[in-house]
N, C-alpha and C positions, 0 to 999 in steps of 0.2 A: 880427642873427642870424636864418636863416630856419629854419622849423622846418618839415619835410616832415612832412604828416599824409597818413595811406595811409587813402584811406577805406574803412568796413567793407563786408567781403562775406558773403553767406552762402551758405553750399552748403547742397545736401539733406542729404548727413551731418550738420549743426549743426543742422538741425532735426530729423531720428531722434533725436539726442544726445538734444534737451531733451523729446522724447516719451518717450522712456525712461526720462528720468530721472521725471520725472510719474510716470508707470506703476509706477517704482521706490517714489516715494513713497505711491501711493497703496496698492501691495501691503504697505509697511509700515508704513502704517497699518491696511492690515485684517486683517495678522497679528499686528501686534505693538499697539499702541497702543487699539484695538476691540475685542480680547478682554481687555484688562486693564483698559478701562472697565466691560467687561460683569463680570469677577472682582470688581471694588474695589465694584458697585453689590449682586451674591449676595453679595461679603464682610460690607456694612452689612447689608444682609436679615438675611443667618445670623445675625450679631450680634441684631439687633434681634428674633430668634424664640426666641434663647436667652435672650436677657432677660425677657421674657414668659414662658416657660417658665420661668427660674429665681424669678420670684414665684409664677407659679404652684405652682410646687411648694413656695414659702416658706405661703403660703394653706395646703394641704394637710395641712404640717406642722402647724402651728397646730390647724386643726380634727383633725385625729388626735391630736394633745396632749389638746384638750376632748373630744373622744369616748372617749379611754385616761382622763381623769379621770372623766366622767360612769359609765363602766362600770366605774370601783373603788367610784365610790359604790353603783352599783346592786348589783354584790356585796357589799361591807356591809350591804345594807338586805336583803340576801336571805337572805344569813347568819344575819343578828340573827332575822331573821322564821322560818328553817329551828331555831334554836336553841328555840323556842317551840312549834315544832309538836310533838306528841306521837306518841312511836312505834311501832311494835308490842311494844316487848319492854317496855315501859309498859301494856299495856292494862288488869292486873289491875288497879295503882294509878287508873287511869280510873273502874274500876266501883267500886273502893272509896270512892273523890270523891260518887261518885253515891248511893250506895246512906250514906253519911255526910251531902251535902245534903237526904237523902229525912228522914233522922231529925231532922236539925235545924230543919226546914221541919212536923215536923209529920204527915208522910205515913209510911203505913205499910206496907212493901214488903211485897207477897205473891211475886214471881216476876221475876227478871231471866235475858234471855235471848238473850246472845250470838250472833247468825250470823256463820256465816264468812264473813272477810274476804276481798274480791278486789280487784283491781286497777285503777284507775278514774284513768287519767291519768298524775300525779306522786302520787297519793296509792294509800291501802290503805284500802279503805271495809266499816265493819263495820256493820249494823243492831241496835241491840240495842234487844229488846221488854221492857217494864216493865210490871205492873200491882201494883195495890193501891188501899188506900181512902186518904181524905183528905178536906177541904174544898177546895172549888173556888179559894178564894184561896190557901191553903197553896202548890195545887199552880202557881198562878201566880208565887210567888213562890220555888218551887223552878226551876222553866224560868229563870226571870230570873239566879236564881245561876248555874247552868250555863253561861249566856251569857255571864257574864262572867269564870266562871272559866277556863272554855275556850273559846273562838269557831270552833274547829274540829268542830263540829257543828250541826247542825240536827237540830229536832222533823221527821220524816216524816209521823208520823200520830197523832192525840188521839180521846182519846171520854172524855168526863163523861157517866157517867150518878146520877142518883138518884130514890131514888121520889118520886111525886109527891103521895102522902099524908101524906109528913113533910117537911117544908121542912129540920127540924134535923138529921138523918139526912146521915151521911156520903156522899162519893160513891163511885162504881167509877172506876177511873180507867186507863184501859189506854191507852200509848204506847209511839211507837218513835221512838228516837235515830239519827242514822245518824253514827257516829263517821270524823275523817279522820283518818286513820295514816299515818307516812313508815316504809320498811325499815328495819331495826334499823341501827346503824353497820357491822354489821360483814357488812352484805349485806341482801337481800330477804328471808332465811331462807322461812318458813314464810306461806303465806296465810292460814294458818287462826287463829283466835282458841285465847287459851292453856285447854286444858281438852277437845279432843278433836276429832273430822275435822266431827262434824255442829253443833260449836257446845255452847256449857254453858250448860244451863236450871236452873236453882235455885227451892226453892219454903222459904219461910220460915214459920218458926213467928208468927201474929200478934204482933205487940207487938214485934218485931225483925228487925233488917235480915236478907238472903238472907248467908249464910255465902258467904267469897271463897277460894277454896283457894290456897295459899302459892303453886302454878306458875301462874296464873293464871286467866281464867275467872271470871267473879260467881259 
């Protein structure tokens, strides 16, 4: 059997054909197959920026849990510590404290006397002036009560004096307190100490404490 083979020919048409077709492929792959390499490469990014971001916002959590607990403690501890502070509508029981540690210490109030209170921060600051006689240890060991019965004040200013011809001779003893006050619960009310605009000075009969009047005021 012969078998007739027609040998190949090529025309210029059969070569446009396979340029075209090139051309064809290679346009789709830069429309189609190039930009959805570029999409699947931003798709792992995006992914892998939202992971990052979803710990980090897990991190954040966390530390705003510990900082919402740290700040329920510190409100407790401010609490407890505002529960303690003494307030204005408290000040008579204040000098009554005092003018009670003066007798039991031994010292003998001649004069207590309240200045008005003003405004000094978060607190309400009153100075109140004391004098009378005592011994110089009595009177150290009145301060020392004070200190520990209330920590919301400080000694401003002291003077001991005594003669110097009698050793056994009591002293003079003239000091000032500068008490800290918070506003009453039920507002700031009044700056001024209970007992009048310029303050309440008291002078005592020797041998007993300065009389405290029922609305306040030493």
């Amino acid at each position: 059997m012969i078998v007739c083979r027609k040998p190949w020919t090529l025309f210029d048409f059969d070569l446009l054909g396979g340029a075209g077709l090139v051309v064809l492929g290679l346009a789709a792959w830069w429309a189609v197959f190039a930009p959805w390499r570029q999409m699947w490469s931003d798709y792992r990014r995006l992914v892998a920026a939202r992971s990052d971001a979803g710990n980090r916002l897990r991190q954040q959590v966390t530390e705003l849990e510990r900082f919402e607990q740290g700040l329920a403690q510190l409100e407790e501890v401010v609490a407890s510590e505002t529960a303690h502070v003494p307030r204005l509508d408290g000040f008579s029981q204040l000098l009554q404290g005092m003018t009670a540690a003066a007798a039991d210490s031994q010292l003998e109030l001649l004069n207590v006397s309240p200045q008005p209170a003003a405004a000094s921060g978060a607190y309400l600051v009153s100075d109140v002036q004391l004098g009378g006689r005592g011994g110089s240890r009595d009177f150290i060991r009145f301060l020392d009560r004070l200190a520990r019965e209330n920590p919301y004040q400080a000694l401003q200013t002291c003077s001991i004096t005594r003669p110097s011809q009698n050793a056994q001779a009591t002293c003079d003893l003239t000091w000032t307190i500068r008490l800290y006050l918070l506003p009453t619960e039920k507002g700031v009310g009044s700056l001024l100490p209970p007992g009048g605009p310029e303050g309440a000075s008291h002078k005592t009969r020797p041998g007993g404490p300065p009389p405290v009047s029922p609305g306040g005021g030493g």
